[in-house]
C-alpha positions in Angstrom: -11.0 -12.6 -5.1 -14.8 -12.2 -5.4 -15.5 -11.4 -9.3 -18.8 -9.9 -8.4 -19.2 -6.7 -6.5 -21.3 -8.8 -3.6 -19.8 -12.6 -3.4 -23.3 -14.0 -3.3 -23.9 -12.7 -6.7 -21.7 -16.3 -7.8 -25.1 -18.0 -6.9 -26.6 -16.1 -9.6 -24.0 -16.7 -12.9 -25.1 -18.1 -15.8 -22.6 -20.8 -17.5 -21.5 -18.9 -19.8 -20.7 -16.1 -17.5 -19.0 -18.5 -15.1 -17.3 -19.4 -18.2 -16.2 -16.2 -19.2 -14.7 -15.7 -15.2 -12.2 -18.5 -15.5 -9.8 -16.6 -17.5 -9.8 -14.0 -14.7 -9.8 -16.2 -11.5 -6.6 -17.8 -13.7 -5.1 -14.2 -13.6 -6.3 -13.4 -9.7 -3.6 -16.6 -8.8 -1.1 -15.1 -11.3 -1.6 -12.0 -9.1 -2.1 -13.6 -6.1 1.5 -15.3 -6.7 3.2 -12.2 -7.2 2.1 -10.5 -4.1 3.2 -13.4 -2.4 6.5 -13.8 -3.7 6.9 -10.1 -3.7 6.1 -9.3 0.1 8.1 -12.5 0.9 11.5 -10.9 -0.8 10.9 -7.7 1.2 10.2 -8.9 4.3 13.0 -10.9 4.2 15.0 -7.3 3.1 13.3 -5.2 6.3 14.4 -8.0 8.8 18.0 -7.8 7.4 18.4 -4.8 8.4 16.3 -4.6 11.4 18.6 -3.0 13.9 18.5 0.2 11.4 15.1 0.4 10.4 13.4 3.5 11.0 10.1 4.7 12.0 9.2 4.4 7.9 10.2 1.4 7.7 8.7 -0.7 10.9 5.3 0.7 9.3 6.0 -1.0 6.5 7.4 -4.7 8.0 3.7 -4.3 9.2 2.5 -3.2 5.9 4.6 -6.3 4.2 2.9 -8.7 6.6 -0.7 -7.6 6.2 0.2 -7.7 2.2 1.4 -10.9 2.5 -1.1 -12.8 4.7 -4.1 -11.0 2.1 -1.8 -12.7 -1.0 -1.9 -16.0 0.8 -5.7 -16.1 2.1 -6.2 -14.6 -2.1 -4.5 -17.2 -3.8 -5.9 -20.2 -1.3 -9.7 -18.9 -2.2 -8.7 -18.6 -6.0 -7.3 -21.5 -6.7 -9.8 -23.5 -4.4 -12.9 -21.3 -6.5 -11.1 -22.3 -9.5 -10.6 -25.7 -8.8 -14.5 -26.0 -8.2 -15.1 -24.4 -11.2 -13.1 -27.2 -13.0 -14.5 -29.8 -10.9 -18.0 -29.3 -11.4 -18.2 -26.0 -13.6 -20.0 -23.9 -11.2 -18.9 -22.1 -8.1 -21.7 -22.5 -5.2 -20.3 -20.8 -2.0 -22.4 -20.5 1.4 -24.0 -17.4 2.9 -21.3 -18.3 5.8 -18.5 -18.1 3.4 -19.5 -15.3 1.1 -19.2 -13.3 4.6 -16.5 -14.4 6.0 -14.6 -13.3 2.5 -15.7 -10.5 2.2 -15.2 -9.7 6.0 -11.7 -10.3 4.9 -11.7 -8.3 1.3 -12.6 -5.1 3.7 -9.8 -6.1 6.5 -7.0 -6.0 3.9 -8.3 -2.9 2.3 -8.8 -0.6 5.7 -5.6 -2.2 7.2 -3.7 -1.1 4.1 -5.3 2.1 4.2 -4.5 2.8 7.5 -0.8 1.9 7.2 -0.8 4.7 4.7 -2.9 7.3 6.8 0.2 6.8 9.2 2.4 7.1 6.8 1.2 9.9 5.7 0.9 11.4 9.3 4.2 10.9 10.1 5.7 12.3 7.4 3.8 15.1 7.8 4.9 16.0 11.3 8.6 15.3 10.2 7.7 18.0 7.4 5.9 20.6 9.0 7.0 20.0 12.9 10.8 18.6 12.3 11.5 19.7 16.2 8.7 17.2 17.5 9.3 14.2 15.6 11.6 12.2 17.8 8.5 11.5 19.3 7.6 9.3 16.0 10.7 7.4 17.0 10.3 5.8 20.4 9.4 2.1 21.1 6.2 3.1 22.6 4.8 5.2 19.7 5.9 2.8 16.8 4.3 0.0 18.9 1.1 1.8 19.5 0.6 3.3 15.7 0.9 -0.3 14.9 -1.5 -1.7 17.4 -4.0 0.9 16.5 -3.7 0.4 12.9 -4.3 -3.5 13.4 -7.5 -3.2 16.1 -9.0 -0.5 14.3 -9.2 -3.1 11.2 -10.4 -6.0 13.1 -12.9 -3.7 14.4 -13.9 -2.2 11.9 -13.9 -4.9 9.3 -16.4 -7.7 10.4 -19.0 -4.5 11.7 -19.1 -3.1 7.8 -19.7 -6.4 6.6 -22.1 -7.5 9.1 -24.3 -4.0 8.3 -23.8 -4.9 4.5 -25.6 -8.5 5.4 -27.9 -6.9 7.4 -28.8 -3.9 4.7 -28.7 -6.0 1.4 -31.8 -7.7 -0.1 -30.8 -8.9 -3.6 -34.2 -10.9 -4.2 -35.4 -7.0 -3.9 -33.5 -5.3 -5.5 -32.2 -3.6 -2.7 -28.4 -3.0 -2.5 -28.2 -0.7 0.1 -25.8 -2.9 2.1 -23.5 -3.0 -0.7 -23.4 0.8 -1.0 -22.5 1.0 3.1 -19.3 -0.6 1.3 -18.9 1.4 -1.2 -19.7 4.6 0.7 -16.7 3.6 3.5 -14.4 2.4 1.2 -14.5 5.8 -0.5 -14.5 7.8 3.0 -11.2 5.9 2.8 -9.6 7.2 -0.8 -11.0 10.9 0.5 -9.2 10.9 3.4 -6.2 9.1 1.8 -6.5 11.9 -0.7 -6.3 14.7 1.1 -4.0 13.8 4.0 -1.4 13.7 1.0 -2.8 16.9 -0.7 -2.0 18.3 3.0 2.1 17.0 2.7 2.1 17.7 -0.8 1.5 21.1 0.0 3.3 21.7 3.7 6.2 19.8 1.6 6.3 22.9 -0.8 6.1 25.8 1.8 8.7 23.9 3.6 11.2 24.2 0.4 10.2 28.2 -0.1 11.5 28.5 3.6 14.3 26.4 3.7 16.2 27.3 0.2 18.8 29.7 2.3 19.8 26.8 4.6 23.0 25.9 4.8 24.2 22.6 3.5 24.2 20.4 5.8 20.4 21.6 6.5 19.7 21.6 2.8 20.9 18.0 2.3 18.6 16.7 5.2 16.0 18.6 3.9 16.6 16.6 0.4 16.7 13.1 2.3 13.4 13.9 3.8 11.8 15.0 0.6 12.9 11.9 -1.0 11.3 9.7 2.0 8.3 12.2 1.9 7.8 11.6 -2.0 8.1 7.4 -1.2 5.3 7.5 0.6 2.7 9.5 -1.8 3.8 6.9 -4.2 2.0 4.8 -1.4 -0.9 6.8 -0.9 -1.1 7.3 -5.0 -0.9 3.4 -5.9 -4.0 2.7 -3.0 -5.9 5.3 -4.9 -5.5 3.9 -8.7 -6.0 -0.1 -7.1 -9.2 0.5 -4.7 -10.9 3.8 -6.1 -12.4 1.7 -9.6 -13.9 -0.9 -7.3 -15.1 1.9 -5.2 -16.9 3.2 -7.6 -18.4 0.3 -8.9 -19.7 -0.6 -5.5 -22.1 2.8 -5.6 -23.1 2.1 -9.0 -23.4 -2.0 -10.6 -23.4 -0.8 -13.8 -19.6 0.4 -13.8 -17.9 -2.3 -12.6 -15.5 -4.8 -14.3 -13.8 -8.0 -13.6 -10.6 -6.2 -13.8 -11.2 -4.2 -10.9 -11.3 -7.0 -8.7 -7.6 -7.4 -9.9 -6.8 -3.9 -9.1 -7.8 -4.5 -5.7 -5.1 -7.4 -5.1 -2.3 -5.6 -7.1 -2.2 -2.9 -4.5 -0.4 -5.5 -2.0 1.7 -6.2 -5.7 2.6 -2.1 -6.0 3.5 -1.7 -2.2 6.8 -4.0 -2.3 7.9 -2.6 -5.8 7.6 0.5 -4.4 10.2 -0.4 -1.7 12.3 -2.1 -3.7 12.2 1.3 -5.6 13.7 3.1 -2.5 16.3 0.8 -2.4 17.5 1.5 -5.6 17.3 5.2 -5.1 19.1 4.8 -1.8 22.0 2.0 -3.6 22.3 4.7 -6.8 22.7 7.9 -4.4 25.5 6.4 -1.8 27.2 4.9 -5.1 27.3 8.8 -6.2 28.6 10.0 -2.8 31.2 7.1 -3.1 32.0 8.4 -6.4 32.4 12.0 -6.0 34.3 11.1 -2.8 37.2 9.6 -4.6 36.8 12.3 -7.3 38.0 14.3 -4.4 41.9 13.9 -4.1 42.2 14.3 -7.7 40.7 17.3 -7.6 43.2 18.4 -4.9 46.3 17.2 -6.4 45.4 18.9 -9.5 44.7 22.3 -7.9 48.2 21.9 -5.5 50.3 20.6 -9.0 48.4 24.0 -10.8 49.8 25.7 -8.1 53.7 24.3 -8.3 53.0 22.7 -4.9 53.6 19.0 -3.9 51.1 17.2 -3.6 50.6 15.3 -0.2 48.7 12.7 -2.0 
C-alpha cells in the first residue's frame, strides 16, 4: 500500500506525518487480511463446483486469484513497511523498490479492470446477441479471454510505470509522470463506465421486447438479468474503490490516505459480491423447492372442492 500518491514521496515525510501514517498502514493489513481470507473462502467455493462453473464464473476463479495474490503481495509490503516504521520510525524504500511496487499497484488494478471489461462484454453479447453466445462457452474462448486479460496486464503494467519514472521529476516540481497514471487509470473507469452504461441499456430494450414471451423464455430471461445485474455490481464497486485515487493522481491536492484503502478494498468487494450471488441463488431454489411442494396441496384441494378423490 503506498500512502502517497508516488511511493518515493515516503523519502520526503516529516515524523510527524510518518507518525500520523501508522494508524493507516495498521488498517491497510486489517484490509489486506480480509482480502486474503476472503478470496481464499471463494476460491475454495469456485473449485467445489468446478465441473459446473460457467463462463461467469471461470472469469472470476481468475478474478479470485489475481485478488488474492494482490492481498498477499499487500499485506507482505504493509506489515514489512510497518515493521520498519516500528523499528526505526521511518520508512526509507529504494528507487528499485518504489518501482517495482508500484509496477505492481498498476498490475492489480488493469488486471482487475480487465476481468470486468470481460465481464461486461460477455454479458452483453448474452443480452443483446443470445443466438451467438455459445461461442462464450467453449474451452478455447474461456482460455483465450483469460490469457488476454493476464498478458495485456503484464504488458501493460511495468510500460506505465516505467514512462511514469521516466516523466516525473519531483526535485522540479514536475509530476507529469504521475499524471500518465492518473490519466490511464481513468481511461480505465471511462471505459468501465460506459461498457455497463451500454448493458444497462441493451438490458432494458431487451425487457420491452421480451415481456410477451412465454414462460419458459421469460424465466431465462429473469436468470440472465439476475447474472447481468451481478456483474454491474462488479463494474460499480471498481468505480467507487479506484475512481478517488484517480482523481487524486491528476490533482495532489485531493488526495487522502483513505483512498489508498479504497484501492485494496476492491479485491475485499469482489468476493462479497459472490458470496452475494450465492445467496440469491440458495434463497431462489429454496422458493422453487417451496412452491413445489405447495403443489399437491393445491391439487388435492381443487379435486376434494370438486367431490373427486384425490390421487395423492
Amino acid at each position: 500500500m503506498n500512502f502517497g500518491n508516488d511511493s518515493t514521496s515516503l523519502h520526503n515525510n516529516t515524523n510527524e506525518e510518518m507518525l500520523n501514517l501508522q494508524p493507516w498502514f495498521v488498517s491497510a493489513i486489517i484490509v489486506d487480511g480480509l482480502v486474503i481470507s476472503m478470496n481464499i473462502i471463494q476460491l475454495a467455493l469456485l473449485l467445489k463446483k468446478w465441473s459446473h462453473l460457467d463462463r461467469t464464473e471461470h472469469l472470476l476463479v481468475s478474478l479470485c486469484i489475481s485478488d488474492l495474490i494482490c492481498g498477499i503481495t499487500m499485506f507482505g509490503q504493509d506489515a514489512f513497511y510497518l515493521k520498519e516504521f516500528l523499528d526505526e520510525g521511518k520508512i526509507n524504500p529504494t528507487d528499485l523498490e518504489n518501482m517495482i511496487l508500484d509496477c505492481l499497484l498498476m498490475f492489480f488494478v488493469l488486471v482487475s479492470n480487465f476481468h470486468i471489461v470481460a465481464l461486461a462484454i460477455e454479458r452483453l453479447v448474452a443480452v443483446s446477441f443470445p443466438m451467438n453466445y455459445n461461442m462464450f462457452t467453449t474451452l478455447k474462448c474461456k482460455t483465450f479471454t483469460i490469457c488476454l486479460v493476464w498478458t495485456l496486464s503484464v504488458l501493460v503494467a511495468p510500460t506505465v510505470t516505467v514512462v511514469q519514472k521516466i516523466e516525473n521529476d519531483e526535485h522540479k516540481g514536475n509530476y507529469k509522470g504521475q499524471r500518465i497514471i492518473g490519466g490511464v487509470l481513468l481511461v480505465a473507469c471511462i471505459t468501465v463506465f460506459s461498457i455497463y452504461m451500454i448493458l444497462v441499456f441493451a438490458l432494458w430494450r431487451r425487457e420491452q421486447k421480451m415481456k410477451e414471451l412465454i414462460p419458459e423464455e421469460l424465466h431465462r430471461q429473469l436468470r440472465d438479468r439476475k447474472t447481468t445485474m451481478i456483474c454491474l455490481l462488479f463494474g460499480v464497486a471498481f468505480l467507487v474503490c479506484i475512481l478517488p485515487y484517480t482523481i487524486s493522481l491528476l490533482d495532489n491536492k485531493l488526495y487522502h490516505y483513505s483512498f489508498n484503502l479504497l484501492v485494496t478494498s476492491n479485491q475485499f468487494l469482489n468476493p462479497m459480491i459472490y458470496f452475494f450471488k450465492l445467496y440469491a441463488e440458495r434463497r431462489r431454489s429454496m422458493s422453487a423447492a417451496s412452491q413445489s411442494r405447495l403443489l399437491p396441496r393445491d391439487r388435492t384441494f381443487l379435486t376434494e372442492a370438486n367431490g373427486e378423490t384425490s390421487p395423492y
